[in-house]
CHARMM-style PDB file with segment names, atoms N, HN, CA, C and O in Angstrom:
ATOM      1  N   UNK     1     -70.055   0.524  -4.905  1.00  0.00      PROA
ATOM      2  CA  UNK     1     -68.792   1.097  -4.571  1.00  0.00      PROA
ATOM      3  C   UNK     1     -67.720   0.011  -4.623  1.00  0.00      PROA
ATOM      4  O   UNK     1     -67.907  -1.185  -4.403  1.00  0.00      PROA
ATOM      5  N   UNK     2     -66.681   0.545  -4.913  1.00  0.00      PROA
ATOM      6  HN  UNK     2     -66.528   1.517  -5.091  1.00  0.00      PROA
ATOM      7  CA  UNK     2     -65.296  -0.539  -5.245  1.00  0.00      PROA
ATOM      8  C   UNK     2     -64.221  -1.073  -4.014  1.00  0.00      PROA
ATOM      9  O   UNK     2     -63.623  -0.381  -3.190  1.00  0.00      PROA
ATOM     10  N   UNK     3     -64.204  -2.190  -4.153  1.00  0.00      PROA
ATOM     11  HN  UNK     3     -64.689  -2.752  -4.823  1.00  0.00      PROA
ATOM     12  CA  UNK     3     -63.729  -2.408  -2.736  1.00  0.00      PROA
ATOM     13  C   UNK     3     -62.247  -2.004  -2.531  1.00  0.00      PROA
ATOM     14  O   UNK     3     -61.656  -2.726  -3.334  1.00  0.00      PROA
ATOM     15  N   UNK     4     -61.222  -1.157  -1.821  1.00  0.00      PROA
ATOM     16  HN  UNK     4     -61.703  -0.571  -1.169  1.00  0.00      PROA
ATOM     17  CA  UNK     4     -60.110  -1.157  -1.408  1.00  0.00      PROA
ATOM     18  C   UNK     4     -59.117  -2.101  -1.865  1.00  0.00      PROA
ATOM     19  O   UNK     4     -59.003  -3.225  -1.376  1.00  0.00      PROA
ATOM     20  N   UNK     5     -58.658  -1.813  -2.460  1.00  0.00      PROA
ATOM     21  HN  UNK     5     -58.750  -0.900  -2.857  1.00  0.00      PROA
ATOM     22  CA  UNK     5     -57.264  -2.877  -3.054  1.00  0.00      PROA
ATOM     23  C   UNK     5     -56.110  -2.146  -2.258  1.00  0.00      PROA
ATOM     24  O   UNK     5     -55.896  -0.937  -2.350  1.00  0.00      PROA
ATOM     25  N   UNK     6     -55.382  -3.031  -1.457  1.00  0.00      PROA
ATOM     26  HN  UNK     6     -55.556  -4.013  -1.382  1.00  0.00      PROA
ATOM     27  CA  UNK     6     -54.038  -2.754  -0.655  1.00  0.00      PROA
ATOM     28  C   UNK     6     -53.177  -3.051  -1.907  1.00  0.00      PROA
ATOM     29  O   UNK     6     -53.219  -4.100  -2.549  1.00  0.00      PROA
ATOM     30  N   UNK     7     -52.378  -1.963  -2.166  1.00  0.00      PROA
ATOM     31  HN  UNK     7     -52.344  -1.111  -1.644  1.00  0.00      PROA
ATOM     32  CA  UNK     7     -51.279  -1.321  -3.291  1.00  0.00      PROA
ATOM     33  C   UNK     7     -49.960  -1.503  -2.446  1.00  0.00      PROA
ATOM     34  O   UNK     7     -48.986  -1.727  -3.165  1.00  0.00      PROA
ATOM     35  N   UNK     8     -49.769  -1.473  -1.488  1.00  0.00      PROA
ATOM     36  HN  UNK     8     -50.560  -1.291  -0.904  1.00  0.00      PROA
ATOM     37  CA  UNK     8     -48.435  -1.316  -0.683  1.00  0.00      PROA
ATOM     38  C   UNK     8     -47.449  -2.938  -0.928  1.00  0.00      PROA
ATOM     39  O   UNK     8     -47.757  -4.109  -0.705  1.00  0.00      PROA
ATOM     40  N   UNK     9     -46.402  -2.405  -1.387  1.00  0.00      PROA
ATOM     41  HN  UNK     9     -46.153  -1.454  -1.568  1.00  0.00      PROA
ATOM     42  CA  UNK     9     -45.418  -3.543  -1.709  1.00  0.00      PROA
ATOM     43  C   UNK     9     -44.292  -3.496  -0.485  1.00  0.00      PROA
ATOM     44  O   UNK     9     -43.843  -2.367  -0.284  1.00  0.00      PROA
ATOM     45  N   UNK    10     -43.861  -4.374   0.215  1.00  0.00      PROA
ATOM     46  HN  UNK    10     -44.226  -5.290   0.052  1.00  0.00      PROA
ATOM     47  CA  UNK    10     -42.881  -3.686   1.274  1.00  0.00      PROA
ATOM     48  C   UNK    10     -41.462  -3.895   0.368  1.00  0.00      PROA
ATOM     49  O   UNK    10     -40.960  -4.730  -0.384  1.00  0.00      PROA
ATOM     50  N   UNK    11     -41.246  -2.946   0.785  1.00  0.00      PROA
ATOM     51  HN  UNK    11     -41.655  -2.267   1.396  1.00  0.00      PROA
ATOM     52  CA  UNK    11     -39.159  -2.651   0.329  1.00  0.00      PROA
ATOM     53  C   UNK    11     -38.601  -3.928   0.670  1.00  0.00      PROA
ATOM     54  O   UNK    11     -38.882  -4.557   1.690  1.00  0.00      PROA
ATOM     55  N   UNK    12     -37.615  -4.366  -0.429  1.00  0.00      PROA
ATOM     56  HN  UNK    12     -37.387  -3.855  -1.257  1.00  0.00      PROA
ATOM     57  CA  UNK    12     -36.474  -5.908  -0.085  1.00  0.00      PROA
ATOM     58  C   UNK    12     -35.553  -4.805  -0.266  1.00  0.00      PROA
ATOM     59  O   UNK    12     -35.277  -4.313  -1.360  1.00  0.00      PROA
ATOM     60  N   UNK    13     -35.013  -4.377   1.034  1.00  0.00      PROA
ATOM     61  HN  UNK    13     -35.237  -4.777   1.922  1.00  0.00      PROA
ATOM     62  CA  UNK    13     -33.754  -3.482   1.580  1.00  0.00      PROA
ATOM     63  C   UNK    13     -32.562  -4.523   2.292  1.00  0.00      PROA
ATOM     64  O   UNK    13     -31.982  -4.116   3.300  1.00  0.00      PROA
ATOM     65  N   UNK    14     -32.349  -5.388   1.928  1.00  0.00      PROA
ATOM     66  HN  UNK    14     -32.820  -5.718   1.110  1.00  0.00      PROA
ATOM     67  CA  UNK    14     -31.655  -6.352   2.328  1.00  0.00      PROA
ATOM     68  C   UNK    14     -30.995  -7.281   1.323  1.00  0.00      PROA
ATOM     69  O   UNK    14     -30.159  -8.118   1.665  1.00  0.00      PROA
ATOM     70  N   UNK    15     -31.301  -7.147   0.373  1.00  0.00      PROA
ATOM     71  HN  UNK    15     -31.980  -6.467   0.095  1.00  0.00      PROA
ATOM     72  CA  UNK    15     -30.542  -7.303  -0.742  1.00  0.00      PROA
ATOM     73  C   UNK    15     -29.407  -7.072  -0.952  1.00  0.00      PROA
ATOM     74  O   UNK    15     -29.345  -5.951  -0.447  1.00  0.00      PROA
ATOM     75  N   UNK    16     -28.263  -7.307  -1.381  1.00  0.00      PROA
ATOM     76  HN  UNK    16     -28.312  -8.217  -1.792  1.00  0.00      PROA
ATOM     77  CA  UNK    16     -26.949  -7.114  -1.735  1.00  0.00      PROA
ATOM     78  C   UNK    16     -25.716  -6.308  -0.636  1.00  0.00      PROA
ATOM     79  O   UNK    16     -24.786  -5.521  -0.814  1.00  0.00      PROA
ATOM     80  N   UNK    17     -26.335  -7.025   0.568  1.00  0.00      PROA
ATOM     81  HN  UNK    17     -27.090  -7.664   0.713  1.00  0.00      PROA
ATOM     82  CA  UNK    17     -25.424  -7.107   1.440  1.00  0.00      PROA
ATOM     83  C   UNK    17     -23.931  -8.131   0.481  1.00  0.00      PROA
ATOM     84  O   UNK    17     -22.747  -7.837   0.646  1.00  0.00      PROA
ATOM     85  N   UNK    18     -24.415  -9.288  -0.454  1.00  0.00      PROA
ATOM     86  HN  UNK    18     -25.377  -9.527  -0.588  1.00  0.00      PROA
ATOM     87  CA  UNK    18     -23.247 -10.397  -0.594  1.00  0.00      PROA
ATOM     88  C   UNK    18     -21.827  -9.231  -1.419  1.00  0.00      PROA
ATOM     89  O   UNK    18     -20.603  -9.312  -1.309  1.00  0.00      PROA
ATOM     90  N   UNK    19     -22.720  -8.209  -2.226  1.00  0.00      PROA
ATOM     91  HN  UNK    19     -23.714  -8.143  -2.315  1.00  0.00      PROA
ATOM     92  CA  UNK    19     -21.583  -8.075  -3.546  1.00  0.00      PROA
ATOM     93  C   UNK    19     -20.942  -6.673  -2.591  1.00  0.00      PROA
ATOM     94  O   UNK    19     -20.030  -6.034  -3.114  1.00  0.00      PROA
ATOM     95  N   UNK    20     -21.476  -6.223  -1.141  1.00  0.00      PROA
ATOM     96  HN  UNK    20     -22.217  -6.742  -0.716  1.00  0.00      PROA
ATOM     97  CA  UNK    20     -21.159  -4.883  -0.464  1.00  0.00      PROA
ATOM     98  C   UNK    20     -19.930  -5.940   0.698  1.00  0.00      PROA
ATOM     99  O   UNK    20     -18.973  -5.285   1.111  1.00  0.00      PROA
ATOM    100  N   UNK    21     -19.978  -7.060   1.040  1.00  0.00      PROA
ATOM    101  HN  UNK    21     -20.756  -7.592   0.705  1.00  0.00      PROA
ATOM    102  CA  UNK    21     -19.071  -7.667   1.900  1.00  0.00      PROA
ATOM    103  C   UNK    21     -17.918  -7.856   0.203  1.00  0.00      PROA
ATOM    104  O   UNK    21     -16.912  -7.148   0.168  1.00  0.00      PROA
ATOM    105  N   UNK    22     -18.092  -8.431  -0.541  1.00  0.00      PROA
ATOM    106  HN  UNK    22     -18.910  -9.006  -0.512  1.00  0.00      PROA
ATOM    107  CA  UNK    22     -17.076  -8.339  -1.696  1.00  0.00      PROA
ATOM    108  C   UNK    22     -16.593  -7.310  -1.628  1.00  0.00      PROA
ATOM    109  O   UNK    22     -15.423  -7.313  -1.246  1.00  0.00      PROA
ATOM    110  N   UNK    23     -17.075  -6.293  -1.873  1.00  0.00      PROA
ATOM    111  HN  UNK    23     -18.026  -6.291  -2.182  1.00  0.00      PROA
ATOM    112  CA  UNK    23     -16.301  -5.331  -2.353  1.00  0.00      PROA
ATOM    113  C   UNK    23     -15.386  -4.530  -0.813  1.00  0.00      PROA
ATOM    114  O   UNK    23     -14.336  -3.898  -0.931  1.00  0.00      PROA
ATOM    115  N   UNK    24     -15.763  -4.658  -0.113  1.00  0.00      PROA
ATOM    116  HN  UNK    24     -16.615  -5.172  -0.017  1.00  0.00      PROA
ATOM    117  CA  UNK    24     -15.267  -4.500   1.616  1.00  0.00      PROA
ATOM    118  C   UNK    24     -13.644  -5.267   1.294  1.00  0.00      PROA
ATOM    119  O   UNK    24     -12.567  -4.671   1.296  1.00  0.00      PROA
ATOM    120  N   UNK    25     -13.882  -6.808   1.018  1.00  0.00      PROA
ATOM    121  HN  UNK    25     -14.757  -7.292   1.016  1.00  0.00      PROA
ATOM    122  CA  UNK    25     -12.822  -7.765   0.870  1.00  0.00      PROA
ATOM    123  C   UNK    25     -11.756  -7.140   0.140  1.00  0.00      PROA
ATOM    124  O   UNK    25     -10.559  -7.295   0.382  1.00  0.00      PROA
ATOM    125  N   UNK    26     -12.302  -6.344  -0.868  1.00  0.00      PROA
ATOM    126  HN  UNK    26     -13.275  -6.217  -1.065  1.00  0.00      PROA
ATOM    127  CA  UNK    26     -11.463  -6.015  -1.865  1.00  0.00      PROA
ATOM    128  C   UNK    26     -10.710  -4.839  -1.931  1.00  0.00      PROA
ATOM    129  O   UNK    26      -9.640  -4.598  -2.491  1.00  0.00      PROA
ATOM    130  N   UNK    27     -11.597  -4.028  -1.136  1.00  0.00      PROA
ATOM    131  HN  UNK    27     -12.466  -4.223  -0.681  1.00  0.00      PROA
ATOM    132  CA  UNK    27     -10.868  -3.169  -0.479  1.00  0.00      PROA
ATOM    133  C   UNK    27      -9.518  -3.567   0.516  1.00  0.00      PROA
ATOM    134  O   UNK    27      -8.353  -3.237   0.293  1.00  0.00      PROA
ATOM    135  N   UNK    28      -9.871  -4.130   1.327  1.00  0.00      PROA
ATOM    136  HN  UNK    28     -10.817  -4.399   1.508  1.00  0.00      PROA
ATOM    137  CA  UNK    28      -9.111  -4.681   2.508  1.00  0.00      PROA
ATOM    138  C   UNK    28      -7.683  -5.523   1.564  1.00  0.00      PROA
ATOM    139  O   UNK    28      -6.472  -5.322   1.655  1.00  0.00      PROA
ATOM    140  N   UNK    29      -8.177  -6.134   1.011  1.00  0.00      PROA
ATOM    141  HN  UNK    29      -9.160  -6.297   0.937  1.00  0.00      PROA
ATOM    142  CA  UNK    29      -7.144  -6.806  -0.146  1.00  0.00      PROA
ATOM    143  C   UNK    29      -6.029  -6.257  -0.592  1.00  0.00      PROA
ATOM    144  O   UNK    29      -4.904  -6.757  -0.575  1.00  0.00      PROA
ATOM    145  N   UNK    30      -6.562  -4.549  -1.252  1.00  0.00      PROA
ATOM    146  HN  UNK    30      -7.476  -4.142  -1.266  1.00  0.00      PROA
ATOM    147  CA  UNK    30      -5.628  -3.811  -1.764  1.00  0.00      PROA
ATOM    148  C   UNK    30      -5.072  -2.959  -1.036  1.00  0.00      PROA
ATOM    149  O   UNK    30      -4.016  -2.448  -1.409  1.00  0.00      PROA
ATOM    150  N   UNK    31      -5.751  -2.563   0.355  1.00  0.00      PROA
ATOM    151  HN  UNK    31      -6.609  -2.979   0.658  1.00  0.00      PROA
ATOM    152  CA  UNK    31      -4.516  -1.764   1.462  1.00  0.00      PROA
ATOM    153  C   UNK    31      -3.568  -2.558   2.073  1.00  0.00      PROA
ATOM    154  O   UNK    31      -2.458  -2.150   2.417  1.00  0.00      PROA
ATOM    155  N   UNK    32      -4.262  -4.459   2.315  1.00  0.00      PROA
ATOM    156  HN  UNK    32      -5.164  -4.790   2.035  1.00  0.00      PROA
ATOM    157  CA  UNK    32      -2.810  -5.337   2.705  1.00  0.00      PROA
ATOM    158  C   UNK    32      -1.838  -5.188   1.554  1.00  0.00      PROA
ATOM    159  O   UNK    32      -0.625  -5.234   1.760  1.00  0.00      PROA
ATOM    160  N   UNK    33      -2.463  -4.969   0.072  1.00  0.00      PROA
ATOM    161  HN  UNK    33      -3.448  -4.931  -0.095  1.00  0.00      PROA
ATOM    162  CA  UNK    33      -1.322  -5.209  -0.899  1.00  0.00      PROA
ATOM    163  C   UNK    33      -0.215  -4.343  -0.881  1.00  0.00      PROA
ATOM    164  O   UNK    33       0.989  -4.581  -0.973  1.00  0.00      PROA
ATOM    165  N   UNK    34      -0.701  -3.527  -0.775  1.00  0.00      PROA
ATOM    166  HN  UNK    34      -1.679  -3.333  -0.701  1.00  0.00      PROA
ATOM    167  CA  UNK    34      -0.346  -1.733  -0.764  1.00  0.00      PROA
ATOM    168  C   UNK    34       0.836  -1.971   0.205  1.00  0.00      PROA
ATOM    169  O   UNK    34       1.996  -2.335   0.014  1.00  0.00      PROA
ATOM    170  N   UNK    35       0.410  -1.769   0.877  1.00  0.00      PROA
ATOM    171  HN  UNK    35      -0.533  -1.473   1.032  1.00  0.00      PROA
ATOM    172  CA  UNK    35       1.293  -1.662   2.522  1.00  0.00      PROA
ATOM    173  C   UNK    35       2.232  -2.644   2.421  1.00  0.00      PROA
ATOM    174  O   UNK    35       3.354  -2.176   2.613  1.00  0.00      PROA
ATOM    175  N   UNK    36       2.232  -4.180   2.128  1.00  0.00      PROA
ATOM    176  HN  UNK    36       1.320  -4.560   1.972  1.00  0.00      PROA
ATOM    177  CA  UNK    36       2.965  -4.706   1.735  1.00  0.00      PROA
ATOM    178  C   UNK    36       4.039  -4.443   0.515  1.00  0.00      PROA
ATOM    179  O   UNK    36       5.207  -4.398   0.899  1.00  0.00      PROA
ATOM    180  N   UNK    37       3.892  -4.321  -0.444  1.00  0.00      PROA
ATOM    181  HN  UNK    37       2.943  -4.358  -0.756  1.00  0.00      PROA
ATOM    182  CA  UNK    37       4.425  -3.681  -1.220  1.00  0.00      PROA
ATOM    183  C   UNK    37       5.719  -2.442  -0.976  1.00  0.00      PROA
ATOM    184  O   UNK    37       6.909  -2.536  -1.277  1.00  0.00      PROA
ATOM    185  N   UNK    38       4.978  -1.278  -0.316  1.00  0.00      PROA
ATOM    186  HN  UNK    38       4.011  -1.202  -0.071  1.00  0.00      PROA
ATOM    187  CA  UNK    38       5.549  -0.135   0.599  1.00  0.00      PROA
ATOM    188  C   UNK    38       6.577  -0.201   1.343  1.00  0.00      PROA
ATOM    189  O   UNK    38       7.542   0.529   1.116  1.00  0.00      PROA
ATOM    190  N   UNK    39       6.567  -1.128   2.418  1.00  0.00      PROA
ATOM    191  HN  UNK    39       5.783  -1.721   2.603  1.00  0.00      PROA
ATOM    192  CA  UNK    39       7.155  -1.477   3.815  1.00  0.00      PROA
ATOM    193  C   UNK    39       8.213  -2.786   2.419  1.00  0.00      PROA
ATOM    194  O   UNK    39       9.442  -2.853   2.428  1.00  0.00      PROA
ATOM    195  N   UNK    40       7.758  -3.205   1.917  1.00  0.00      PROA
ATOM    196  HN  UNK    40       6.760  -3.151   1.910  1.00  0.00      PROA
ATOM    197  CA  UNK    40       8.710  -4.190   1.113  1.00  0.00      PROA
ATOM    198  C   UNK    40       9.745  -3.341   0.193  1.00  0.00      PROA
ATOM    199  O   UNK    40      10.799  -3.944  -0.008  1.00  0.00      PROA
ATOM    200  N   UNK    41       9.668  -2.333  -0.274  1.00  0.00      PROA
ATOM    201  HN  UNK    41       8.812  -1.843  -0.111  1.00  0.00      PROA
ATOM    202  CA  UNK    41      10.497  -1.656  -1.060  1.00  0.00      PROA
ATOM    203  C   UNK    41      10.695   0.081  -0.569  1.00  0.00      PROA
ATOM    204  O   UNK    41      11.852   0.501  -0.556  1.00  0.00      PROA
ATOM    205  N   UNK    42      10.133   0.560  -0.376  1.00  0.00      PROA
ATOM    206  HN  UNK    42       9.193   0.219  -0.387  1.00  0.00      PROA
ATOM    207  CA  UNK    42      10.470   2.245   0.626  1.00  0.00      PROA
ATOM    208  C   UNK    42      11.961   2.352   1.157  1.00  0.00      PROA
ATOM    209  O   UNK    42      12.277   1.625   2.098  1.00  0.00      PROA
ATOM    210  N   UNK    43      12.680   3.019   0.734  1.00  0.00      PROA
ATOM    211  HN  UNK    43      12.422   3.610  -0.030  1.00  0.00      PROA
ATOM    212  CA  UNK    43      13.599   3.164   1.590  1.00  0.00      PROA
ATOM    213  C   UNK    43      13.903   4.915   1.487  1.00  0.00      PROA
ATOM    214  O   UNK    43      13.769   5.535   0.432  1.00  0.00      PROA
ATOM    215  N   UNK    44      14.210   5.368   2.423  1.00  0.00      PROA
ATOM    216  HN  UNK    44      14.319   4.865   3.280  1.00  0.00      PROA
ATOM    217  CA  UNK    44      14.009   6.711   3.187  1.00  0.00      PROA
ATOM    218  C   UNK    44      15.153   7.292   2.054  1.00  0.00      PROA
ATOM    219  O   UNK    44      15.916   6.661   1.322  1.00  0.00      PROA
ATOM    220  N   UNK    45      14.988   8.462   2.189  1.00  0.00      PROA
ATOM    221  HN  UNK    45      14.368   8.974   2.783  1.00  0.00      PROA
ATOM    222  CA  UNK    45      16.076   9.413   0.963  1.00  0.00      PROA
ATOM    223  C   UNK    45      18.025   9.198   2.006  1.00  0.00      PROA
ATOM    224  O   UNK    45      19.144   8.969   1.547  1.00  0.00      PROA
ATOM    225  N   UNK    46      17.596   9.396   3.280  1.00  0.00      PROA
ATOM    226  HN  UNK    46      16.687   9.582   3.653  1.00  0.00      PROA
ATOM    227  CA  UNK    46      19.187   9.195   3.788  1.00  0.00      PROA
ATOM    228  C   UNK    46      19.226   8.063   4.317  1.00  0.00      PROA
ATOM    229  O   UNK    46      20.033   7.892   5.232  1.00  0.00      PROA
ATOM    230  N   UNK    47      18.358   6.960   3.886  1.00  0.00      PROA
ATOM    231  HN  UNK    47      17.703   7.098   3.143  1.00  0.00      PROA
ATOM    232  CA  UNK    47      19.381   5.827   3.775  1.00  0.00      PROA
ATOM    233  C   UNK    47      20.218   4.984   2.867  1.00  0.00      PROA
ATOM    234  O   UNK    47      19.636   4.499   1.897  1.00  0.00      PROA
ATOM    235  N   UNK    48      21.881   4.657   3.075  1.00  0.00      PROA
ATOM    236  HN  UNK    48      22.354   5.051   3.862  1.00  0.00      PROA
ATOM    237  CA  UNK    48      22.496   4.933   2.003  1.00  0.00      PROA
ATOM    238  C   UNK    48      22.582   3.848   1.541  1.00  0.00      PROA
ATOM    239  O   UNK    48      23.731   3.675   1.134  1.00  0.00      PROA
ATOM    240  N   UNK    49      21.672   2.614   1.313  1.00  0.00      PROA
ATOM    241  HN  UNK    49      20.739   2.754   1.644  1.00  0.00      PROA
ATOM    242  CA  UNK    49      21.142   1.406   0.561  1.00  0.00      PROA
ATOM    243  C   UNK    49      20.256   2.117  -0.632  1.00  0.00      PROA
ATOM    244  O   UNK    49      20.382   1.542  -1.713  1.00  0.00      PROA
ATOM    245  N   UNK    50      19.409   3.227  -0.635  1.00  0.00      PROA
ATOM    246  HN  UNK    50      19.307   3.694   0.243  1.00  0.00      PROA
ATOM    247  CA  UNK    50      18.552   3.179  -1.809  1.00  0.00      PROA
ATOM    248  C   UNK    50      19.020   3.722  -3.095  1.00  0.00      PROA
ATOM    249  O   UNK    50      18.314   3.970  -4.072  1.00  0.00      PROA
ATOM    250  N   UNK    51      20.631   3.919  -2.952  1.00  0.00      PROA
ATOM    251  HN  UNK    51      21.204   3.717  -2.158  1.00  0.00      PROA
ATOM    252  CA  UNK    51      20.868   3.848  -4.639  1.00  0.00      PROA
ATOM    253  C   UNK    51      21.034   3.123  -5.305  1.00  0.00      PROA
ATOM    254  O   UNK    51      22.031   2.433  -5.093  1.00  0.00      PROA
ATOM    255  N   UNK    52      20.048   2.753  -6.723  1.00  0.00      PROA
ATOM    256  HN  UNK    52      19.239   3.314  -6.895  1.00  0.00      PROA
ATOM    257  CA  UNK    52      20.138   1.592  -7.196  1.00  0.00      PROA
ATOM    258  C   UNK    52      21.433   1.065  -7.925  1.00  0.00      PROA
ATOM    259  O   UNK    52      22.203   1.969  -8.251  1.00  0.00      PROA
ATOM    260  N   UNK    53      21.748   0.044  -8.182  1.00  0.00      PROA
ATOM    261  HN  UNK    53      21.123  -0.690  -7.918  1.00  0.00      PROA
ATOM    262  CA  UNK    53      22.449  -0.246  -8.983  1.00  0.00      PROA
ATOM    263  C   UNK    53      22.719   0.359 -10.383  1.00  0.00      PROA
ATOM    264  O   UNK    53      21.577   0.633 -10.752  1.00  0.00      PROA
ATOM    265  N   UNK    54      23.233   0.586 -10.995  1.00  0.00      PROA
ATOM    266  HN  UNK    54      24.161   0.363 -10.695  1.00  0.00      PROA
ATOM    267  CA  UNK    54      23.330   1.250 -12.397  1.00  0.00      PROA
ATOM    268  C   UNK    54      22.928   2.485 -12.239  1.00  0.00      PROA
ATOM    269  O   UNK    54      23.327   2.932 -13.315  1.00  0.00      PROA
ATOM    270  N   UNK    55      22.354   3.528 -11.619  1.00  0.00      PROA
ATOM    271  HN  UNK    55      22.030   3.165 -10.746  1.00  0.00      PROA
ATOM    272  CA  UNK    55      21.745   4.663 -11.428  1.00  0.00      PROA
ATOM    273  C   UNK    55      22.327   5.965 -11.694  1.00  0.00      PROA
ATOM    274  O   UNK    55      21.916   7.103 -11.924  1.00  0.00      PROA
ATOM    275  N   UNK    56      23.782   5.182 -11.537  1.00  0.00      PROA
ATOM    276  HN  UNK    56      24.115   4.258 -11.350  1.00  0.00      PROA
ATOM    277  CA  UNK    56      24.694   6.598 -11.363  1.00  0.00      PROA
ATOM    278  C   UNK    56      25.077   7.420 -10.201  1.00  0.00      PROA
ATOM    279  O   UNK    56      25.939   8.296 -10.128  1.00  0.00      PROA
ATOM    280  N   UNK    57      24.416   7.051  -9.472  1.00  0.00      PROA
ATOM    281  HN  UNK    57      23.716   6.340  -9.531  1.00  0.00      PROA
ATOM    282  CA  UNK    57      24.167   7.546  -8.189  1.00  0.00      PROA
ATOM    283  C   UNK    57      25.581   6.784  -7.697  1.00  0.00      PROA
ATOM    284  O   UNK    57      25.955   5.718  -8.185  1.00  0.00      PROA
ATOM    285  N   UNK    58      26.246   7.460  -6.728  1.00  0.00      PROA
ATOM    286  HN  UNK    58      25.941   8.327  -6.332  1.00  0.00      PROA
ATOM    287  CA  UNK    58      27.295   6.575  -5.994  1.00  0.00      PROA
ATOM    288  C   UNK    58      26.967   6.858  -4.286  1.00  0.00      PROA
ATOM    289  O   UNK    58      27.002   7.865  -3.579  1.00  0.00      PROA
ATOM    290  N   UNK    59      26.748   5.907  -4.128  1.00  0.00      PROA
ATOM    291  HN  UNK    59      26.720   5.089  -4.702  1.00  0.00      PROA
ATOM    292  CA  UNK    59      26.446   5.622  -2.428  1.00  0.00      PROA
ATOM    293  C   UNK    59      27.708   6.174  -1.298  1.00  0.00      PROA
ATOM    294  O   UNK    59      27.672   6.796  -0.236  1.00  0.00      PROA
ATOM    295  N   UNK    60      28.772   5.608  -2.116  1.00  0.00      PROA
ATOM    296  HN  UNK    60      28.801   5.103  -2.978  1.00  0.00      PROA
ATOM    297  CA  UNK    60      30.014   6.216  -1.555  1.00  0.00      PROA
ATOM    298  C   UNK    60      30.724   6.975  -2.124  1.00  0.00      PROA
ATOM    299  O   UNK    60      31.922   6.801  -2.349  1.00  0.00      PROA
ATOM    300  N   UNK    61      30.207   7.705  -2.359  1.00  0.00      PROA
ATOM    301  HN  UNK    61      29.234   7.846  -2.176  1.00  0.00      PROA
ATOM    302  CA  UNK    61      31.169   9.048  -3.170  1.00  0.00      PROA
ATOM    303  C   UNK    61      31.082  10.020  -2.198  1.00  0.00      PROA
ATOM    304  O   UNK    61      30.091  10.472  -1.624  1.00  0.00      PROA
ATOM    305  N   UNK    62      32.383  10.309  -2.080  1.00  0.00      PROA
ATOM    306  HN  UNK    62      33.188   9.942  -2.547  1.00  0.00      PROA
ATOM    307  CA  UNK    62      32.834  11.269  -0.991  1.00  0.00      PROA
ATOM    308  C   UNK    62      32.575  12.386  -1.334  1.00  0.00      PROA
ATOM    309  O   UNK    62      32.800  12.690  -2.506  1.00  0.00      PROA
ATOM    310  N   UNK    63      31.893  13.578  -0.219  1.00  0.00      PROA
ATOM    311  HN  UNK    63      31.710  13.331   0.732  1.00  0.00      PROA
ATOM    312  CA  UNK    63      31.095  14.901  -0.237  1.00  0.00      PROA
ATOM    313  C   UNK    63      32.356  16.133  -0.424  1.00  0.00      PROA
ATOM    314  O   UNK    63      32.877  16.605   0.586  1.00  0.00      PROA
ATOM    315  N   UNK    64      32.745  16.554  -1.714  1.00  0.00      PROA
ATOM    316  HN  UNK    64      32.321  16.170  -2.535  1.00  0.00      PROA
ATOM    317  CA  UNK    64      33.521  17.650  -2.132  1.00  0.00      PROA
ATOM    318  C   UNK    64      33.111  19.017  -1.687  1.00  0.00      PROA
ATOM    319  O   UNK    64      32.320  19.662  -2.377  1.00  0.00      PROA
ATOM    320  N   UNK    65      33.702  19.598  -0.346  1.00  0.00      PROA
ATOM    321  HN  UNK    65      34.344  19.075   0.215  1.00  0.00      PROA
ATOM    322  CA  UNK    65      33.251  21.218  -0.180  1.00  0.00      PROA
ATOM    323  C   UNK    65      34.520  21.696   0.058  1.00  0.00      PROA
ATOM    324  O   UNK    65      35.567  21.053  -0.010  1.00  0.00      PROA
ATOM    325  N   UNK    66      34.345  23.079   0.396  1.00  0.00      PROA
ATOM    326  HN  UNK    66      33.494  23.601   0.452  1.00  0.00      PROA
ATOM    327  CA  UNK    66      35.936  24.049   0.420  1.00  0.00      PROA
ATOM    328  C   UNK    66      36.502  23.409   1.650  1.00  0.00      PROA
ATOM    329  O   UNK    66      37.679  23.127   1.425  1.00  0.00      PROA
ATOM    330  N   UNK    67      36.174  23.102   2.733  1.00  0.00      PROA
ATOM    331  HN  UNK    67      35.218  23.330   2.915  1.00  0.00      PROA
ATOM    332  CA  UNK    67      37.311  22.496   3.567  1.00  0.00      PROA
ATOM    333  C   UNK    67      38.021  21.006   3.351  1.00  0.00      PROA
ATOM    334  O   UNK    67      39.081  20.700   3.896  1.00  0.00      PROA
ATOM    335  N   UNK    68      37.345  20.221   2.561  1.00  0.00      PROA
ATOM    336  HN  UNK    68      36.483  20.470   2.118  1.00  0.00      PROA
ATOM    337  CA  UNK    68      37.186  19.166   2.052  1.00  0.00      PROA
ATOM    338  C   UNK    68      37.612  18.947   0.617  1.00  0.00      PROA
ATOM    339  O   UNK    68      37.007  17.989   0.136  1.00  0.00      PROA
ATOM    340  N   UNK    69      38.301  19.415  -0.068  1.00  0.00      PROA
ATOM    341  HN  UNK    69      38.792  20.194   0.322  1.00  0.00      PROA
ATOM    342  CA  UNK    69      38.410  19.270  -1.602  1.00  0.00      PROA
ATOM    343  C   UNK    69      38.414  17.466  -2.203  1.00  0.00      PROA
ATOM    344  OT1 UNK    69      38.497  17.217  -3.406  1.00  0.00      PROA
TER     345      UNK     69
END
């Protein structure tokens, strides 16, 4: 009769923790970028800084209605 051969390999489940903290980093990277970016250029629709230059847009152009011509 044949003797028992142990077949069992144990799992390396611990592996690639390095390239799962990378990619964490990189994440984290691009919501500081983001947000930076955002908070650096955003400006709200009624505030009356965000018409650009050349745009056409006039920041101070006075609002023409019937009591107001």
């Amino acid at each position: 009769m044949a003797e028992h051969v142990d077949r069992y390999i144990p799992a390396n489940t611990n592996s690639g923790w390095g390239i799962a903290s990378l990619i964490i980093a990189l994440v984290i990277l691009c919501i500081v970028t983001a947000t930076y970016i955002h908070k650096e250029n955003y400006k709200h629709p009624t505030d009356p800084t965000w018409h650009g230059v050349g745009s056409g847009d006039d920041a101070q152009a006075p609002i023409h209605t019937a009591e107001h011509p």
